[in-house]
C-alpha positions as a printed NumPy array, in Angstrom:
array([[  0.   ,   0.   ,   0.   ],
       [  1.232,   3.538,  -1.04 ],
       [  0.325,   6.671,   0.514],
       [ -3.035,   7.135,   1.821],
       [ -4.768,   6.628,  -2.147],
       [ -7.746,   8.648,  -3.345],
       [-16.093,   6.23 ,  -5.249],
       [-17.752,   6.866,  -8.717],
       [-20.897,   8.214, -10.604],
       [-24.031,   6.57 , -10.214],
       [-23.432,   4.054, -12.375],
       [-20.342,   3.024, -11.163],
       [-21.892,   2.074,  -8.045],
       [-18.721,   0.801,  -6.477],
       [-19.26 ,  -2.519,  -8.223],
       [-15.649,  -3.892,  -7.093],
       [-17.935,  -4.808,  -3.532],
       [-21.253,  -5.619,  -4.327],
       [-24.575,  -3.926,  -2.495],
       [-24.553,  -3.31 ,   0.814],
       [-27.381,  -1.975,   0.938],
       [-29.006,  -4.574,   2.981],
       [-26.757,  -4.11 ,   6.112],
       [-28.842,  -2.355,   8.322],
       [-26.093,   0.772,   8.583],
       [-26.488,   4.197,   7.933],
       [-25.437,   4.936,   4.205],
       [-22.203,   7.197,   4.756],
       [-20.888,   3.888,   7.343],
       [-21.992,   1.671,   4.463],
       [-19.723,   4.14 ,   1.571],
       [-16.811,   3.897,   3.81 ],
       [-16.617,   1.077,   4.147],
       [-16.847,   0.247,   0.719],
       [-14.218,   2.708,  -0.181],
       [-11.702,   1.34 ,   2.453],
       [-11.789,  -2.546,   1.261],
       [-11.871,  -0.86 ,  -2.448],
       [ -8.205,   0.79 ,  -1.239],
       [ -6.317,  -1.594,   0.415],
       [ -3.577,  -0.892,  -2.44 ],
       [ -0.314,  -0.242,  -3.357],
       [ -0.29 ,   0.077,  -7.178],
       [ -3.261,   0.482,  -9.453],
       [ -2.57 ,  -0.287, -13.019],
       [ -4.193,  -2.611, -15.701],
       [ -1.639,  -5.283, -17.607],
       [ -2.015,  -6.495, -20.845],
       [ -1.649, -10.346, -20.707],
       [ -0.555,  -9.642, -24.428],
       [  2.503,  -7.799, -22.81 ],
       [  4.338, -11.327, -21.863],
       [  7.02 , -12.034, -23.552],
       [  9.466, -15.33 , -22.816],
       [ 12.426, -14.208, -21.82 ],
       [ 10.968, -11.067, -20.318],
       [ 11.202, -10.735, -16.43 ],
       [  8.325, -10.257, -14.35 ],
       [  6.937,  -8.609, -10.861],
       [  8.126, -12.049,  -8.836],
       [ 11.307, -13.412,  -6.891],
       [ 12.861, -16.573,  -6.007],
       [ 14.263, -16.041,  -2.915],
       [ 16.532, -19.362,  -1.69 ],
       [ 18.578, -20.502,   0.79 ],
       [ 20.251, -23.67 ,   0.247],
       [ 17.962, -25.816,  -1.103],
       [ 14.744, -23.846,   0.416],
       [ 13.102, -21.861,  -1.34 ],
       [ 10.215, -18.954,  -1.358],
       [  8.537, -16.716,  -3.938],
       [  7.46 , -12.572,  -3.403],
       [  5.106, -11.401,  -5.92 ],
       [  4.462,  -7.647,  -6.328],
       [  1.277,  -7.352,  -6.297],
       [ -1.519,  -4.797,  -8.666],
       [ -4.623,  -4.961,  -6.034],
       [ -6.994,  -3.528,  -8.163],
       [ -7.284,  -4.749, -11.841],
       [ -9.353,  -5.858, -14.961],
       [ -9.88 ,  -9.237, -16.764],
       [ -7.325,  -7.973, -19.543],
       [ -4.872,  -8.6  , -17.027],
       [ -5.033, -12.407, -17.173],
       [ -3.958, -15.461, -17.986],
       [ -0.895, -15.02 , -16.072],
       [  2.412, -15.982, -17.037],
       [  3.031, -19.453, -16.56 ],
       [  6.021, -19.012, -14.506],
       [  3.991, -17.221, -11.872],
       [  1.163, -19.681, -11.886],
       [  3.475, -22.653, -11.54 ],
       [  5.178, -21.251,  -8.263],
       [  1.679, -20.42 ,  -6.343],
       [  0.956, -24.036,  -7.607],
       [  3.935, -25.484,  -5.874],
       [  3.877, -23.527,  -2.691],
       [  2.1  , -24.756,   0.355],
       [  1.437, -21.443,   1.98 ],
       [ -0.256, -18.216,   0.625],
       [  0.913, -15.199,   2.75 ],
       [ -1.06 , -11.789,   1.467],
       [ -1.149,  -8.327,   3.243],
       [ -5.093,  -8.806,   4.324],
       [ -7.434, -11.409,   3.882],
       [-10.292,  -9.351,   2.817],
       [-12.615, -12.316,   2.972],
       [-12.077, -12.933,   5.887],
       [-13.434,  -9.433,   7.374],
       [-16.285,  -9.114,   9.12 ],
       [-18.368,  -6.418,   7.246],
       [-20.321,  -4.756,  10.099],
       [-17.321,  -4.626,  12.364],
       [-15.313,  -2.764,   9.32 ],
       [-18.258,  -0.338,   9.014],
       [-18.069,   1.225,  12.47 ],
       [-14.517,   0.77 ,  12.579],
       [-14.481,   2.732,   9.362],
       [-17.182,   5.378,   9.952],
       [-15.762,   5.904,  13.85 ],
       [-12.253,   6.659,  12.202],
       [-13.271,   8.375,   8.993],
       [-16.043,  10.795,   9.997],
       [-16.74 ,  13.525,  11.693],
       [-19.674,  13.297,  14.791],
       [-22.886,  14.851,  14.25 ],
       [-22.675,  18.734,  14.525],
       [-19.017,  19.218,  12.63 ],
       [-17.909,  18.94 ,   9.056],
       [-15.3  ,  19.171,   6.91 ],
       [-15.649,  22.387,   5.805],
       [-14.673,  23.475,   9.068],
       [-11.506,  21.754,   8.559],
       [-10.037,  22.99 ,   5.611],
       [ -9.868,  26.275,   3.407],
       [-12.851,  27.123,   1.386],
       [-10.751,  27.345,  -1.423],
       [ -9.44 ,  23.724,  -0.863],
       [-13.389,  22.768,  -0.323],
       [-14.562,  24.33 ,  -3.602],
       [-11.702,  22.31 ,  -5.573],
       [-13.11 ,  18.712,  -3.593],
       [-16.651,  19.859,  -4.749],
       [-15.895,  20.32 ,  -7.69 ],
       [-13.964,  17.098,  -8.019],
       [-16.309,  15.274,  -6.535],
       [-19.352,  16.903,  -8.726],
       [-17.384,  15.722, -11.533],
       [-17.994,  12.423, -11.214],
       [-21.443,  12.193, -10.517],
       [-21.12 ,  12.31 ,  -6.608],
       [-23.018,  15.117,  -4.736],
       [-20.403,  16.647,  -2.328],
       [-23.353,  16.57 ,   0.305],
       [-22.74 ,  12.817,   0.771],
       [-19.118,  13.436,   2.063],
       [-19.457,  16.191,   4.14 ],
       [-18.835,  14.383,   7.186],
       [-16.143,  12.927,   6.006],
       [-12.543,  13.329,   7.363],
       [ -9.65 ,  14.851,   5.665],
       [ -8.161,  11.524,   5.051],
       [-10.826,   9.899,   4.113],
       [-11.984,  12.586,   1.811],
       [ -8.492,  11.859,   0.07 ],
       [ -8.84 ,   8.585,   0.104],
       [-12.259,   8.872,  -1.505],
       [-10.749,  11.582,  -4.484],
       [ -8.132,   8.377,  -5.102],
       [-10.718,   6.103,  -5.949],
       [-12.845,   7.307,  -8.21 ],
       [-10.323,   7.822, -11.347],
       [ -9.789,   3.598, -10.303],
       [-13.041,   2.59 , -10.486],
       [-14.32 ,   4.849, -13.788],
       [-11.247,   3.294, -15.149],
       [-13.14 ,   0.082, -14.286],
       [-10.651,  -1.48 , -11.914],
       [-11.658,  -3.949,  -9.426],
       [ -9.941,  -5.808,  -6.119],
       [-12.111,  -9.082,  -7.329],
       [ -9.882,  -9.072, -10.386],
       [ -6.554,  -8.146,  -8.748],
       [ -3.511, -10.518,  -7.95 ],
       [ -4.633, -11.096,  -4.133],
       [ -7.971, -11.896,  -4.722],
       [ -7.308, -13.739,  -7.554],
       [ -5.206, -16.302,  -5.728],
       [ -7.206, -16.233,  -2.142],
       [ -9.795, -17.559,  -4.437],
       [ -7.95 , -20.376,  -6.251],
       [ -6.562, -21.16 ,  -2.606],
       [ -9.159, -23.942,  -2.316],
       [ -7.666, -26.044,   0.88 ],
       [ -3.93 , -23.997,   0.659],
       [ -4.27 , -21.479,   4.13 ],
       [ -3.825, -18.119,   3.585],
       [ -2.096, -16.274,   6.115],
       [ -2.535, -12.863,   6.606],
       [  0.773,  -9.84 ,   7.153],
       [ -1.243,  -7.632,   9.029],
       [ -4.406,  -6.976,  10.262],
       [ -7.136,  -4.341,   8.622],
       [ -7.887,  -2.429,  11.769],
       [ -4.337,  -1.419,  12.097],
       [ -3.819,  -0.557,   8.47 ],
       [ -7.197,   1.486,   8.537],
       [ -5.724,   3.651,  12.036],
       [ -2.46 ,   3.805,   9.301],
       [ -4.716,   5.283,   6.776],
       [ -5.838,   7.883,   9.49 ],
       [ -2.911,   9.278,  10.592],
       [ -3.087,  12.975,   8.442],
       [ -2.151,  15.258,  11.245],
       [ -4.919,  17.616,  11.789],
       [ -3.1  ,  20.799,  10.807],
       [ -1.889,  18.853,   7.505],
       [ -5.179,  18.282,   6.242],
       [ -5.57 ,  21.144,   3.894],
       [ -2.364,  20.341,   1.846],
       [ -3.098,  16.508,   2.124],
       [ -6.749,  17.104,   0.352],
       [ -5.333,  19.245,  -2.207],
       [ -2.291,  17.09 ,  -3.177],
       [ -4.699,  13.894,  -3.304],
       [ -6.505,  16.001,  -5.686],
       [ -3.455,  16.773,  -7.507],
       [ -2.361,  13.385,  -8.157],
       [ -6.08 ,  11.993,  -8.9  ],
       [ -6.12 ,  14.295, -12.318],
       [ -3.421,  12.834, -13.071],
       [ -3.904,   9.319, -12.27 ],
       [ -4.987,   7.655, -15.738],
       [ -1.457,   9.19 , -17.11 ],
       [  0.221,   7.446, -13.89 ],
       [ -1.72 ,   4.101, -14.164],
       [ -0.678,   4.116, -17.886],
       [  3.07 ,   3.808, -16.635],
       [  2.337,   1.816, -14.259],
       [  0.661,  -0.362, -16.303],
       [  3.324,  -0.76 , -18.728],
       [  5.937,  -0.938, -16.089],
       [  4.382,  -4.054, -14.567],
       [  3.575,  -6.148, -17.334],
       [  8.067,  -5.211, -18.194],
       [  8.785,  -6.247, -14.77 ],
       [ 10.352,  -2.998, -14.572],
       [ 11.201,  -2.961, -10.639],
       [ 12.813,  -0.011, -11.342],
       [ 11.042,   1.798, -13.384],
       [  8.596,   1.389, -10.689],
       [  9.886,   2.471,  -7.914],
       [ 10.702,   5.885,  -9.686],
       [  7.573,   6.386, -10.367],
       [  5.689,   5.851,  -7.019],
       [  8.801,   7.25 ,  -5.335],
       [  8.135,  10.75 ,  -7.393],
       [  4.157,  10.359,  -6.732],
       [  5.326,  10.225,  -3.004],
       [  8.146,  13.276,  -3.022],
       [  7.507,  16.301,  -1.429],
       [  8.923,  18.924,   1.199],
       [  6.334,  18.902,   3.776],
       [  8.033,  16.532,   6.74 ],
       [  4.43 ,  14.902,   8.07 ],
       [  3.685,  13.942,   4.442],
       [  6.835,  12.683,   3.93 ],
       [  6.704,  10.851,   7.384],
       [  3.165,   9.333,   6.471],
       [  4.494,   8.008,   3.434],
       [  7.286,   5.881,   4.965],
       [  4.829,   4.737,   7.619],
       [  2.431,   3.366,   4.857],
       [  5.098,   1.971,   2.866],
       [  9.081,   1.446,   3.951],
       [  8.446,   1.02 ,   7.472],
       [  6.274,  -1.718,   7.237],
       [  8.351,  -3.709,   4.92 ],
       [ 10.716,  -5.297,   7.072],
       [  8.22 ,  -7.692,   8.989],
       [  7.206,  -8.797,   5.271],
       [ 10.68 ,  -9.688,   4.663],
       [ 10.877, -11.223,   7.859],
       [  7.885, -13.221,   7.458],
       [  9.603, -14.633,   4.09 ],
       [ 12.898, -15.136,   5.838],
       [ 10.856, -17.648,   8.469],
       [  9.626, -19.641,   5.547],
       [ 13.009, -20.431,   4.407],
       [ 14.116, -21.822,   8.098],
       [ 10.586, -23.657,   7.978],
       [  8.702, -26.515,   6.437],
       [  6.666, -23.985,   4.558],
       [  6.369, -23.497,   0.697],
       [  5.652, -19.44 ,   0.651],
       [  4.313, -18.035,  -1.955],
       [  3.899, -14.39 ,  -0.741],
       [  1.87 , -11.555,  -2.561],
       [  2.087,  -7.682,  -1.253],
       [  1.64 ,  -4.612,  -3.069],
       [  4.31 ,  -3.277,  -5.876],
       [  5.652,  -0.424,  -4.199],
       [  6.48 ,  -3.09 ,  -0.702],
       [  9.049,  -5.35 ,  -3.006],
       [ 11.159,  -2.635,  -4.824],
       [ 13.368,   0.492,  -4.004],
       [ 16.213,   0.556,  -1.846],
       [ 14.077,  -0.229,   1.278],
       [ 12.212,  -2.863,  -0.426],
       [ 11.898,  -6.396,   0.425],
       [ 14.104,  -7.923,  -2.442],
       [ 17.24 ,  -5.45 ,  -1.333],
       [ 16.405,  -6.566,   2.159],
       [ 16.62 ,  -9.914,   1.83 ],
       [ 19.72 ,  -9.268,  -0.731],
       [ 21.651,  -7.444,   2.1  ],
       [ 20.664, -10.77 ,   4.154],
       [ 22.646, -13.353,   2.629],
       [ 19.882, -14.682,   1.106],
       [ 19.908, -15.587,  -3.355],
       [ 17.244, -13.708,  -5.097],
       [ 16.57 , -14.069,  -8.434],
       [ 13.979, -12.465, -10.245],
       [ 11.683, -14.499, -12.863],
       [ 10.923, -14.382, -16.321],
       [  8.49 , -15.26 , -18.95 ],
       [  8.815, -18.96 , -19.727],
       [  8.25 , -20.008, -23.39 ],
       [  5.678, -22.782, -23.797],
       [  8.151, -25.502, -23.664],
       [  9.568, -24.667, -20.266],
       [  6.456, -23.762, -18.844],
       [  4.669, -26.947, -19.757],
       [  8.049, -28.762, -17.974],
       [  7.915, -26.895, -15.27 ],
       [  4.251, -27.762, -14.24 ],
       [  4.919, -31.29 , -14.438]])
């Protein structure tokens, strides 16, 4: 997961997590809580199964020690059915392992419990709004934004500067018709059948994460989300093209840059949602090797790369990593057998 990210016109209808209209809960609980499980993400992007070529590497590691080995996939958590089949080579190695590891097991969430988790977090009580939080100015840019897309800024106006942002981040994702069902994580927690599938971390801590904007920083942190959101399909693009390359790289420049600036909190909120945590992931992979497990490990993008990032951490371990590539038929028919 990247920095705090950014719901839809009508007709979008935040498809990605059904209806939930028949809860019981107050409609604003029931929206953020459909926006939160909509964000737990790192990198957005759509892949073009097309884009595979043998020989070409892709978003996965080997990681061994002697003659025990585990695999990381970076991970797109939103996505489209362009994006599959997958490579062989990646299919083969989930298909081998004996334990999934992923950063949340979203199906495993209780939806009610999310909702006032969510709407205690992400709103303000009754009698104070957001407009008494920000700048007009900065207001009159989210209404707009909002209006935009088909959403009447009355429905978020008890919504907190973070989740405000969070909300602005969405809604290029989903007109762009991205959805979690079709990204990497849910993709394999469904073809899990009897495999477990363990989970990094837990969703109540990563939504307290998500609402850590310092009050006084909530002005800049609305208008920067805003920022980056009309400018998101040019972004995803990259991204998009970046992935399918296996371009760990080219990656990390990119959501490195979408994460710069001078203000200290924002900078400081970035490395809590993504550098800081990435140590217990590579920790949790460094277990498997001293274990009886099989990991097959999927966290977002932006978690594996960079200089911080799980591969150069388990590099500057001792441990081999090798990143895969693109089988041709031949091998990958082999290497299933």
């Amino acid at each position: 997961m990247v920095r705090a990210a950014r719901p839809s016109n009508a007709k979008l209808q935040l498809s990605c997590l059904g209806d939930a209209s028949g809860m019981g809960i107050a409609k604003p609980a029931r929206r953020f809580a459909l926006v939160f499980l909509c964000v737990l993400i790192s990198i957005a992007a759509i892949a073009q199964s097309s884009a595979y070529k043998p020989g070409a590497p892709v978003l996965m590691w080997k990681i061994s020690s002697g003659s025990k080995s585990a695999y990381l996939l970076g991970s797109v958590h939103l996505g489209d059915k362009s994006f599959y089949p997958l490579p062989a080579v990646i299919e083969n190695a989930f298909a081998a392992s004996s334990l999934l590891i992923v950063e949340v097991d979203t199906r495993k969430l209780n939806p009610l419990e999310m909702q006032q988790t969510i709407a205690a977090t992400g709103t303000y009580p009754l009698g104070d709004d957001l407009s008494k939080h920000i700048a007009p100015e900065t207001l009159a840019k989210l209404d707009a934004f909002l209006t935009g897309y088909g959403m009447p800024p009355a429905l978020f106006a008890r919504y907190r500067p973070w989740m405000a942002g969070l909300t602005v981040s969405m809604l290029p994702m989903i007109k762009a018709g991205l959805n979690p069902n079709q990204g990497l994580d849910m993709y394999f927690m469904n073809k899990a059948g009897d495999k477990p599938v363990e989970s990094l971390e837990d969703a109540a801590w990563q939504i307290q994460l998500l609402s850590s904007v310092p009050e006084r920083d909530s002005d800049q942190y609305l208008l920067s989300s805003i920022r980056q959101a009309e400018h998101a399909q040019e972004t995803w693009t990259k991204l998009a093209k970046y992935w399918s390359e296996g371009a760990a790289d080219k990656i990390d420049e990119l959501t490195s840059a979408e994460e710069a600036g001078d203000d200290a909190d924002e900078k400081a909120l970035s490395r809590r949602l993504r550098e800081d945590r990435n140590p217990h992931m590579a920790d949790r992979l460094e277990k498997c090797l001293h274990s009886s497990e099989s990991c097959f490990m999927i966290v977002g993008a932006a978690h594996a790369v960079g200089k911080e990032g799980i591969v150069k951490q388990l590099q500057a371990r001792g441990y081999r990593v090798q990143q895969a590539v693109v089988e041709s038929t031949a091998q990958a028919s082999a290497a299933s057998k």
